[in-house]
N, C-alpha and C positions, 0 to 999 in steps of 0.2 A: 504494500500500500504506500501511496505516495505517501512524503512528508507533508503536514500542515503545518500552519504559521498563524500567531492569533495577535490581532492588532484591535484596538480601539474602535467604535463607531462616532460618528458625529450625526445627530439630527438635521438637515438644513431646511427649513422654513422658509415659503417665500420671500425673495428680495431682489430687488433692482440693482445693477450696477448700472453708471451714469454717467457718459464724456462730462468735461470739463463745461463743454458749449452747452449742453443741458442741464446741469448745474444750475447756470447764471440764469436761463430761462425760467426754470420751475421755481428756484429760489431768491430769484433777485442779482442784479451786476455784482461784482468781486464778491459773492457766497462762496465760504469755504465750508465746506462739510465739516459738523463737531462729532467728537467722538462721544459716544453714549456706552460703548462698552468693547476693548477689544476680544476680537476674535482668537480661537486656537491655532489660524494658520498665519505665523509672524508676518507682521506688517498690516494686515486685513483687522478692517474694524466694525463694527455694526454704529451707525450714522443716528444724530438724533434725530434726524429730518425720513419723512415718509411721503408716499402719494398716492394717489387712486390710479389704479390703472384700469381703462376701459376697451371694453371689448364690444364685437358687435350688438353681443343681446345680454350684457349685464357689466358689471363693475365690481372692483374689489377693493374696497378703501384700506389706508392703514399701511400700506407694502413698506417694509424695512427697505433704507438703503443703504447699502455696503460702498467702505470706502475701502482704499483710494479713488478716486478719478480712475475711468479706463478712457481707451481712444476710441469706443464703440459702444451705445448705452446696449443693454442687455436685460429684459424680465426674466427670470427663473423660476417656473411655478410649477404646479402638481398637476397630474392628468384631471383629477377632480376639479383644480381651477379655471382648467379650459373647457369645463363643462357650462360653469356659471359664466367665464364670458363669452362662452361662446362662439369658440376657438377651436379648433383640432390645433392642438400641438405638438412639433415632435422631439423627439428624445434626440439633444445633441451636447456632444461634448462640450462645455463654458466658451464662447468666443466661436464658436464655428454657427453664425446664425443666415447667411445666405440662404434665399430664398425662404426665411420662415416666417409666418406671419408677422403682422405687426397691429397697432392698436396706439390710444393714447393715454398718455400721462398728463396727472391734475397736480400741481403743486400750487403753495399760495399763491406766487405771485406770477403764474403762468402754467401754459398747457405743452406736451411738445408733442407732434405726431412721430410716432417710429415707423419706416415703413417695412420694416424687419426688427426680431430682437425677441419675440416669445418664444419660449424654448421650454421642455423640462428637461432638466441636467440629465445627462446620463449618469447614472449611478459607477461612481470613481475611487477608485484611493489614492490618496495623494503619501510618497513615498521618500524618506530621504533616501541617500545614494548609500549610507552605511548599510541602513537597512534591505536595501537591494540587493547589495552586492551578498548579503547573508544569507537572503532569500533566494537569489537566482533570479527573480524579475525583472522586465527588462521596461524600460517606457513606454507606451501603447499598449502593452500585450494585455489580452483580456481573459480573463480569469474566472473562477468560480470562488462564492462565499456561504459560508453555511454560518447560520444561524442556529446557535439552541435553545431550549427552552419549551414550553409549550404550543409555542405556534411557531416553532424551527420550522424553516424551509431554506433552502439553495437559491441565492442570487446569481442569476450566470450574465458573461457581458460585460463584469466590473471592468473597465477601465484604470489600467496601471501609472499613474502618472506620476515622473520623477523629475526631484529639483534638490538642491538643497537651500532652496527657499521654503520647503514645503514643512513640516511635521506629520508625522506617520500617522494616519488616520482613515479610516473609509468614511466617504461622506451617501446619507439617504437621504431622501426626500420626507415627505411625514408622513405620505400614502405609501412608501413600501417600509416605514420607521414602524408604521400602525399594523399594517400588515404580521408582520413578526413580533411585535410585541417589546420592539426592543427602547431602551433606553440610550442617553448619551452615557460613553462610558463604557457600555457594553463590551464586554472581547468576542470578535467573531473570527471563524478561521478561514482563511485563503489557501485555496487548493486551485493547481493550478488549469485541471478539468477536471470534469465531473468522474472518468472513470477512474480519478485522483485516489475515488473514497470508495472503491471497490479492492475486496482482498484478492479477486482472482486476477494475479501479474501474466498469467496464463491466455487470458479471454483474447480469444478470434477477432473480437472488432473491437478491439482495444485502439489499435492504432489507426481508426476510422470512426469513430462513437458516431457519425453524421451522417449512417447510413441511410439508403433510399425506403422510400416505404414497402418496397419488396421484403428489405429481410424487418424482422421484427427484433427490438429493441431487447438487451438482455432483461432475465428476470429481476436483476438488480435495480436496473432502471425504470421497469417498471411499476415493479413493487416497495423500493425501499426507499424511493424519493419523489415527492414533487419538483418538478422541477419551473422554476420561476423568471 
């Protein structure tokens, strides 16, 4: 059986990141973002300032805004919150928002249209390079994370993301946080596929798990995991 590796989870709750030039719109000329509380990944801070963001067929007042300043504003929200604006959203990595919807933003002293930027994160870890190099992970590579507890199941898809800006941590959203059950805090383990956590080093489609729907799926996969 492969080795696992168990790191921290982080919750991440809706929040905007916000160029410099939408700043000064939504908040007023030379507004600099205060800090209300920082954040676990150094440098990143949770902003006293918030806005509504509106979508075709509803609004979501309140939205935290994350500092620093980036060169591209960005919404990052939950599949359930593009239900209420009435959005399809898709699942992309922070910063890669081409082609994705867009909607607008209400601050006091102004409104800004995005015409791109709603996104839900894809579900990531963010990873120093110590811890990589210990781990074998590489940057981009995507992974499998299990969860335990009473409502354990298997995240697949994580995104491996390294910096040594970053601290070791997997970041969820609050619809797959809620999902499992889990807390911030939490130790979950990273395997690096799913037939990671299978004893049989033996198995035929081991070195294929993505097989067609002709052959069927081992009994392990069947039976001893959801997979999510």
């Amino acid at each position: 059986m492969a080795p696992t590796h168990q790191i921290p989870v982080a919750l991440s709750n809706r929040h905007c990141h916000l160029s410099r030039a939408d700043i000064q719109t939504l908040f007023g000329p030379g507004h600099e973002l205060r800090v209300q509380k920082p954040l676990s990944q150094p440098g990143q801070f949770a902003a006293e300032e918030t806005v509504e963001v509106v979508g075709p067929k509803g609004s979501i007042p309140g939205v935290r805004v994350l500092g620093p300043a980036r060169s591209e504003s960005q919404v990052e929200l939950s599949i359930t919150d593009g239900f209420v604006l009435g959005a399809p959203l898709p699942v992309r990595v922070s910063g890669d928002v081409k082609g994705t919807p867009g909607g607008h933003l209400i601050g006091p002293r102004g409104a800004v249209r995005l015409d791109q930027g709603l996104i839900v994160a894809a579900r990531h870890i963010h990873l120093e390079p110590a811890h990589a190099a210990a781990t074998g992970l590489t940057d981009q590579q995507r992974v499998a994370v299990r969860v335990l507890g009473k409502r354990g199941l298997i995240f697949e898809g994580v995104v491996v993301r390294i910096s040594d800006k970053f601290k070791t941590e997997m970041h969820l959203d609050t619809d797959e946080g809620n999902a499992a059950a889990v807390r911030p805090g939490d130790l979950v383990e990273v395997i690096a596929d799913v037939c990671g956590l299978c004893p049989n080093d033996s198995c035929a489609i081991r070195e294929d798990p993505t097989q067609p729907p002709s052959r069927p799926y081992c009994d392990f996969a069947q039976t001893g995991y959801r997979i999510v």
